[in-house]
C-alpha positions in Angstrom: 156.1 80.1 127.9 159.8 79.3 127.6 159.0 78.6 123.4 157.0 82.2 122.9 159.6 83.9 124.7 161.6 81.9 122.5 160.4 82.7 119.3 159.2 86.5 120.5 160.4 88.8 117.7 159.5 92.7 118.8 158.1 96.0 116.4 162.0 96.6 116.6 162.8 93.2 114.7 159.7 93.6 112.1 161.9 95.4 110.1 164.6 92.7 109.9 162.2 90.6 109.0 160.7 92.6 106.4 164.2 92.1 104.6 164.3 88.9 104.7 160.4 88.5 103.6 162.5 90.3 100.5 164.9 87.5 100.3 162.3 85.2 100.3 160.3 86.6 97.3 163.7 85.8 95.4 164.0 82.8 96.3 160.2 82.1 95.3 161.0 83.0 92.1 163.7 80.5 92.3 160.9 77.8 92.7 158.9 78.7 90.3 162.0 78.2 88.1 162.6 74.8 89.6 158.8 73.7 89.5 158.7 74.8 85.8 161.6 72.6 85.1 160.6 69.8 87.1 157.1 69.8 85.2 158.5 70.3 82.2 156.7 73.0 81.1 157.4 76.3 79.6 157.3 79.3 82.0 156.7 81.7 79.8 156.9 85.5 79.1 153.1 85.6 79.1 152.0 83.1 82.5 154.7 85.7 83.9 152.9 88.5 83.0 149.6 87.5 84.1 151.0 86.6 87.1 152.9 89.9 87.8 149.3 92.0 86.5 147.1 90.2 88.8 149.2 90.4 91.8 149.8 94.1 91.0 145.9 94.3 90.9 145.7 91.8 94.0 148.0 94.5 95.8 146.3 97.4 95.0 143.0 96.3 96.2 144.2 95.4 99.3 145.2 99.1 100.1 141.4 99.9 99.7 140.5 98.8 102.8 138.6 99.8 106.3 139.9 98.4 109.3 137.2 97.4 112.1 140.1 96.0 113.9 143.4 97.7 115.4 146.4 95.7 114.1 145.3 94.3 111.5 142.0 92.3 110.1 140.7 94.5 107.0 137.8 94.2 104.9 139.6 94.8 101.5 137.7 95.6 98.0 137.7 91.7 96.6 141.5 91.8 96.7 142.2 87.7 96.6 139.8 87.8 93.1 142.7 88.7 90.3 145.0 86.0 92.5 141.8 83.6 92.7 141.6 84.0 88.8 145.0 82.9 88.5 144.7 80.0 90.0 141.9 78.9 88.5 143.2 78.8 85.3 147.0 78.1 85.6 146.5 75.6 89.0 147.3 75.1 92.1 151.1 75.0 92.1 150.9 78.3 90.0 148.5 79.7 92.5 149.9 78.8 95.6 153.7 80.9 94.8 151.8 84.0 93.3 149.5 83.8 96.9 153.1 83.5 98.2 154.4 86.6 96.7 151.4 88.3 97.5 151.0 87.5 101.5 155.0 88.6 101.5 153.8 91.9 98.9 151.3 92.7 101.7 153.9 92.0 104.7 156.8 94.4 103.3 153.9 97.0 102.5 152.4 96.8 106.2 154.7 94.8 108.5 153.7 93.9 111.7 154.5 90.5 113.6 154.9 89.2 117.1 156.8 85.7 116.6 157.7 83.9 113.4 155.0 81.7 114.1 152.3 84.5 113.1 154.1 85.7 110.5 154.1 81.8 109.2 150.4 81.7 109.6 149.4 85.3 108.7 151.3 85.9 105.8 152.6 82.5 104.0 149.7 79.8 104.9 147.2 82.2 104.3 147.9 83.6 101.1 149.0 80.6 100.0 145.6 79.2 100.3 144.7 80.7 97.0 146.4 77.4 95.6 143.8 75.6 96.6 141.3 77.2 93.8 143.5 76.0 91.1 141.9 72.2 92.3 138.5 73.7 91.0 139.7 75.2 88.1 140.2 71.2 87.2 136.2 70.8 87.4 133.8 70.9 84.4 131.7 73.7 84.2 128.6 74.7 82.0 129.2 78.8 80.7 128.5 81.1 82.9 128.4 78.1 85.5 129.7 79.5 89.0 129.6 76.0 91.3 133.2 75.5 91.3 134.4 78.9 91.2 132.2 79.3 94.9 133.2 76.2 96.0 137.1 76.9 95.5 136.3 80.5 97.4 134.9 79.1 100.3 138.1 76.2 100.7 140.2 79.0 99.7 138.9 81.2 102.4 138.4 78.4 105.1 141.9 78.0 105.1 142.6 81.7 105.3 140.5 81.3 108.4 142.1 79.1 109.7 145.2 80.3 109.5 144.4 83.6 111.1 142.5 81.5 113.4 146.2 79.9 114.8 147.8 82.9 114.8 145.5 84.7 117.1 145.4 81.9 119.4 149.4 82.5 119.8 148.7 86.6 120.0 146.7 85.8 122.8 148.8 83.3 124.4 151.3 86.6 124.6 148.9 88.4 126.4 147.9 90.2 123.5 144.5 90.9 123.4 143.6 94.1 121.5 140.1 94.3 121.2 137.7 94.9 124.7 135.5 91.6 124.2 133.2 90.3 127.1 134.7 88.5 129.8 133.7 85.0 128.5 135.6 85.8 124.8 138.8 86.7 127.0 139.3 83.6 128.8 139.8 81.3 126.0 142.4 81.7 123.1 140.5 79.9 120.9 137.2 81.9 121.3 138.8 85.4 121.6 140.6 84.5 118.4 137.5 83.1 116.8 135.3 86.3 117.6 138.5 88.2 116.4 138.6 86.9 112.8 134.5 86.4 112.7 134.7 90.5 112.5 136.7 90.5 109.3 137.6 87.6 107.3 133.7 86.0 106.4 133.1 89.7 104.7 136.1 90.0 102.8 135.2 86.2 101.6 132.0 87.5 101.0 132.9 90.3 98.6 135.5 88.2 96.7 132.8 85.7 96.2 130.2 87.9 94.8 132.6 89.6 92.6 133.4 86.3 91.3 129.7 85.5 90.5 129.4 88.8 89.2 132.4 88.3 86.5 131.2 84.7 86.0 127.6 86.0 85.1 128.6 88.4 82.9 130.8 86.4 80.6 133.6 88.7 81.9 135.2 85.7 83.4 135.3 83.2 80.4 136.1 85.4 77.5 139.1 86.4 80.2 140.0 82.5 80.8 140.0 82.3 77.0 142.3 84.9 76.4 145.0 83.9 78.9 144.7 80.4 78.2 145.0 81.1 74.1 148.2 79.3 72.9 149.1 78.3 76.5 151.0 75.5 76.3 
């Protein structure tokens, strides 16, 4: 108990930390710089652009939204897809600082934390799990082939999960429990917490994914990967 009280941050402090979430997207442009260099690759004006028009599009989405849950836990309109495209064409490292930018987007737009800890795992760890569909972007796929684009949804959205998952847990811990759950959800962190993210996060995965088939189906999705990969060096 000592550590939560510890870390405890209150609504008062969100909005310090909401500053410094500010700080943070400059110095994630810092990294990009530095990972750039240390790759030795060009970071051009146009990987720039995409990545600023697909978070903008990323960001947008996410404000069209319902909300079966009080603080927090929306079912957005395929919001990760434009972020999820990014990363499957420019990779993981490229993915995982625009997922960055865009947890910290979605934290400045909507703040609302209880320790550091949550704010870690709500914001950082799981929007930076778009990374991971940058691994499948790797694979070989047939036209119009969808296999790894799935696949690298459902890691991608595991580990969003997850992450929510932890974060819960420590709400919980706090005696935070927000939604009226039978007595056998309340008892446990884990299961409250489970239950908790089970109302929300498998049918925002869901709606991501399908739009994703439905752009991969349609050709929207290669003639799209072939015009941002054209003369990308």
């Amino acid at each position: 108990m000592y550590l939560y009280s510890l870390l405890e941050v209150s609504e008062q402090a969100t909005n310090v930390v909401k500053w410094i979430s500010v700080g943070a997207v400059i110095l994630l442009l810092g990294v990009i710089v530095l990972i750039s260099w240390l790759n030795k690759r060009k970071f051009d004006a146009k990987r720039i652009a995409f990545a600023g028009v697909c978070v903008a599009m990323s960001f947008v989405l996410a404000l069209l939204k319902v909300s079966p849950i009080q603080y927090g836990g929306s079912i957005t309109l395929a919001s990760f897809v434009p972020i999820l495209i990014y990363a499957y064409v420019f990779g993981p490292a490229d993915g995982f600082l625009v997922g960055l930018i865009h947890g910290l987007l979605n934290f400045i737009e909507d703040p609302y934390i209880l320790t550091p800890a949550t704010f870690i795992f709500d914001y950082l760890l799981a929007f930076a799990s778009v990374g991971v569909m940058g691994f499948f972007g790797k694979m070989n796929r047939k036209e119009k082939g969808c296999a790894p684009l799935v696949l690298g949804a459902v890691c991608v959205f595991s580990i969003r999960f997850l992450s929510h998952l932890a974060s819960g847990m420590i709400f919980f811990l706090q005696d935070a429990v927000w939604v009226s759950l039978p007595a056998w959800a309340t008892g446990n962190a884990f299961v409250y917490s489970f239950i908790y993210q089970c109302i929300y996060v498998p049918a925002d995965a869901l709606l991501a994914t399908l739009a994703l088939v439905a752009l991969c189906k349609t050709g929207v999705l290669d003639a799209l990967t072939k015009i941002i990969k054209k003369n990308d060096q």
